[in-house]
N, C-alpha and C positions, 0 to 999 in steps of 0.2 A: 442470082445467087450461085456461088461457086458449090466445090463439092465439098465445101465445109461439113463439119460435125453440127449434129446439132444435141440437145440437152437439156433434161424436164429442169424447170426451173418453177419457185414459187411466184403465184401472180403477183405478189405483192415483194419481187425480190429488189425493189427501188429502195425498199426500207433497208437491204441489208440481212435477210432475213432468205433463210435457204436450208435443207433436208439436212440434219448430221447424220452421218452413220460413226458406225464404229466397225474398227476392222482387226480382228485375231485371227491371228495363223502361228505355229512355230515356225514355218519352215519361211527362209527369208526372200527367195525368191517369187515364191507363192504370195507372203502380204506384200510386197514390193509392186506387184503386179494387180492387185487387186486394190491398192490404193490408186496407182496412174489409173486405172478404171473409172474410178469414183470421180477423182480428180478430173479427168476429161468430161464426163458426167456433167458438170459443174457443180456437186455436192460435196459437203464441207467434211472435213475427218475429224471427227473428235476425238475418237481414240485408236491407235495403230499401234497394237502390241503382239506378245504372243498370249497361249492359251491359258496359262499362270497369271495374269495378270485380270484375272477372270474372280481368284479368287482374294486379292489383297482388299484391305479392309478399305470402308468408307468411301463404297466405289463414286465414279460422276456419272451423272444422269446417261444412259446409254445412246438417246438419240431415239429418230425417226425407224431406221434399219442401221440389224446388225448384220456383216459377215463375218460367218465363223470358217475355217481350215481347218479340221480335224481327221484327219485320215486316217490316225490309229490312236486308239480310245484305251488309256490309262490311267490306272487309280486317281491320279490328279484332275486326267480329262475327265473324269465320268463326275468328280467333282464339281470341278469348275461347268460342266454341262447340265446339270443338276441346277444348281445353283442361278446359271445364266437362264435356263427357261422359266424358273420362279421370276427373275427380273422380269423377262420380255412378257410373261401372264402379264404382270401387274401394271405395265407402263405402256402397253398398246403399242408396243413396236413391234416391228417385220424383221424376221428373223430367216435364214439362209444359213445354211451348212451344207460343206462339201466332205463327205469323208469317204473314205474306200469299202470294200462288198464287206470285207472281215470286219469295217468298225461298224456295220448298219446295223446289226442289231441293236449295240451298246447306246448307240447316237438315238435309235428309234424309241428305246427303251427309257431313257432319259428325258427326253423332250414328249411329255406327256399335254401339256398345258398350252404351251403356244404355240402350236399348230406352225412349226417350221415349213419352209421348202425344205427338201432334204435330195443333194446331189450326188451322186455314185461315178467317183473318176471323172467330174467335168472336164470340158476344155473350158481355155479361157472367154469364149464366145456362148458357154453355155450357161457362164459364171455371168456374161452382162446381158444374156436374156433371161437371167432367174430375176435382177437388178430390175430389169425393165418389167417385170409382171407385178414387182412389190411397187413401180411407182405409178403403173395402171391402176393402182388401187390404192395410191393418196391421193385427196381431195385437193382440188384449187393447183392443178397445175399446166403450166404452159409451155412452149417450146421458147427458147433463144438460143441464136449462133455462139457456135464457138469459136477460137481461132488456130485449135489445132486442126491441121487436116489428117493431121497422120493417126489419132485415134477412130475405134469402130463407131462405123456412122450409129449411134441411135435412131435418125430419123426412119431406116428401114426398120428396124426394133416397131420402132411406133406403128408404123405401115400397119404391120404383121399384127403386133396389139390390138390396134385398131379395126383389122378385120377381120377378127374374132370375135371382138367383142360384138362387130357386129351380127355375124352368125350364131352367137348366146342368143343376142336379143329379140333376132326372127321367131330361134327356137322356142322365149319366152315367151311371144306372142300368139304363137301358133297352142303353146299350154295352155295361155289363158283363156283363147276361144274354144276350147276342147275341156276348161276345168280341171285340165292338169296339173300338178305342181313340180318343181323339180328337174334336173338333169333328164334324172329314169324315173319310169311308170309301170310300178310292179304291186298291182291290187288282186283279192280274189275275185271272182266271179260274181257275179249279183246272186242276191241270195234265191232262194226256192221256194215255191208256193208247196205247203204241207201236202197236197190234194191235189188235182182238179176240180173233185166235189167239192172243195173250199172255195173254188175261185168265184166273185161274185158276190159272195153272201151278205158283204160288209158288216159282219155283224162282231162285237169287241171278240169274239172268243178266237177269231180269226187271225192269224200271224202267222209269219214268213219263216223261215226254218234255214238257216245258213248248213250246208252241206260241211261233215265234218271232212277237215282237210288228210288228204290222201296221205301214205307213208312215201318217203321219201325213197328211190330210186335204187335198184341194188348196186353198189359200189362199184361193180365189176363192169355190169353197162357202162357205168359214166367214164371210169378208167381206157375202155375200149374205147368210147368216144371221143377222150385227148388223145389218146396215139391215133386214131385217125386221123384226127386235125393235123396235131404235128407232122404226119409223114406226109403233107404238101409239101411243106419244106423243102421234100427232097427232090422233088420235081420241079417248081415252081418256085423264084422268092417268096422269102416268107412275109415282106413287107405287103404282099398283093392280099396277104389273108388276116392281116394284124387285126384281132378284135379281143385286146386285152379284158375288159369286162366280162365276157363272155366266160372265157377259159379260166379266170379267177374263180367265176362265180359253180364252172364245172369241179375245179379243185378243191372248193371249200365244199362244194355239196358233198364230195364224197368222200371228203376228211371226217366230215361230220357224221356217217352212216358209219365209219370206219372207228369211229372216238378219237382221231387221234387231232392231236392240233397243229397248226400248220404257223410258222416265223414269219416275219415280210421278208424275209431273204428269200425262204422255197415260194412263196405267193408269189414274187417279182417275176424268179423264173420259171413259174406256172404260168405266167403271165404271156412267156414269149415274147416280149419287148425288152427296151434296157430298162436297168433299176430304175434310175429317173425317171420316166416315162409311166411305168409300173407303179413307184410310190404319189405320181399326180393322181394317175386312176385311183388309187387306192383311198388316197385323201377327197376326191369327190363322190366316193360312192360311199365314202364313212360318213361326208357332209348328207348325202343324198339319203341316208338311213341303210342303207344295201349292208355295209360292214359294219362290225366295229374292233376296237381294241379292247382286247384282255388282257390284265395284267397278270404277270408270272406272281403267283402266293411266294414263290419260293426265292424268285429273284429279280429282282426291281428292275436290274438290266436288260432284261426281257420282256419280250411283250406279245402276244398272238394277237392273229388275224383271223374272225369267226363271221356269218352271216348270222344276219340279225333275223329276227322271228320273221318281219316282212317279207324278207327274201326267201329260208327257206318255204314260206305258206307258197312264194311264187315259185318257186323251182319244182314243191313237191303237185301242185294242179299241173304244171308244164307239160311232168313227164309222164301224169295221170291224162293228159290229154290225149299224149304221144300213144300210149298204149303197148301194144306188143309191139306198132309196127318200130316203136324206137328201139329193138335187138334187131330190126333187120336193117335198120340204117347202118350199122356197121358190119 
């Protein structure tokens, strides 16, 4: 086999039968390029417009997956974006948006329901690995050649897919002999016998006393312990110390000691990776229970980024474990 492309294709595409997407962008060079995408793909275009045609009446069925271009988010787009995530809830498609740092809020804020990817300044190559992870995750599909060679090979796409997916899976199996569940594994401590003199007795009066959970950390520690972190950076790439989770979950703790609330904009770049990158984490540890989203009372466009009761009970024992000696770690 030559260095042909190759292309997820439906098992059953003898019938004629094959993935639609639908593709909006305004800008024309942008949908132009994200259609020849598709199209090398081997996946069919049902629709190829811009962001306005999002909201004209008696829309067609949207397909398998949408791509959206939205880069800057206007009363119209924040319609039509509104609107278009109602559709993609209700019709189980895979949804993709690329928009710029100034529109993530807007875009974040909007798309409450179907769980988008959402990309920040892709390139074109980051646009057909978002493609490639929504059809990791349609059922009943296979590979067949293509006959452009000049399009990006997907078969690497798949490679990379595929050996992820197998490293989830070790990690799933390694859970379920350990009774884990989940990405992350954030519980309290087992709980406490009342006594000593209790232990033994078996008698009904007898029961276990869960330790009440610690207060959570004084702000100003955890604050001295990102600029620590960060000032690697200046020494060292900072890719050598990337552990986005981590520094999320240090920034939310002491947002939340502090009252105040924190955007997925300032989350992303507390995060210290790019937005994309940032907003994956963020979307698996919302799945994982670690985060969630708050909606702004005051305005829909908005959205916050808080940890959930799970998380802070695991961060406030962490730094109860830590003790004093966590002010002498920094």
């Amino acid at each position: 086999m030559s260095q042909a492309d190759f292309a997820y294709a439906p098992a059953n595409d003898s019938a004629g039968m094959t993935l639609a997407v639908s593709v909006y962008a305004d800008r024309d060079a942008v949908r132009s390029q994200i259609r020849e995408d598709v199209t090398a793909a081997g996946l069919s275009v049902r629709e190829c417009g811009g962001v306005a045609g999002l909201l004209e009446g008696d829309p067609r069925p949207l397909g398998e997956v949408v791509l959206l271009d939205c880069p800057q988010v206007s009363g119209a787009a924040l319609a039509a974006l509104s609107r278009l995530d109602e559709r993609v809830a209700r019709s189980g498609a895979h949804l993709v948006i690329s928009t710029s740092v100034d529109g993530l809020e807007d875009v974040f804020g909007c798309c409450d329901t179907s769980n988008p990817q959402i990309l920040v300044n892709p390139t074109r190559a980051e646009r057909v690995i978002a493609l490639g992870r929504v059809l990791a995750r349609v059922p009943n599909l296979r590979l067949r050649e293509l006959s452009d060679e000049d399009r990006l090979s997907l078969l690497r796409l798949t490679e990379q897919v595929g050996q992820i997916a197998e490293r989830l899976e070790k990690l799933g199996d390694r859970e379920a002999r350990s009774g884990e569940s989940g990405a992350f594994r954030f519980e309290s401590p087992a709980p406490k016998y009342s006594g000593p003199e209790e232990e033994g007795k078996g008698q009904e009066g007898d029961r276990l006393v869960r330790a009440t959970r610690p207060a959570l950390p004084d702000p100003r520690l955890v604050r001295r312990i990102i600029r620590q972190r960060q000032l690697r950076a200046r020494f060292f790439d900072g890719d050598l110390f990337a552990d986005p989770a981590w520094d999320m979950l240090l920034d939310l703790t002491a947002a939340r000691v502090e009252h105040t609330r924190v955007s997925v904009t300032s989350l992303c770049i507390a995060s210290g990776v790019p937005p994309t990158t940032a907003l994956r984490w963020i979307s698996q540890m919302t799945d994982a229970g670690l985060l969630e989203r708050v909606e702004d009372e005051t305005d829909r466009r908005r959205a916050f980024i808080t940890l959930t009761e799970k998380s802070v009970d695991a961060m406030s024992r962490y730094f109860a474990e830590l003790g004093k000696a966590a002010a002498q770690m920094v």
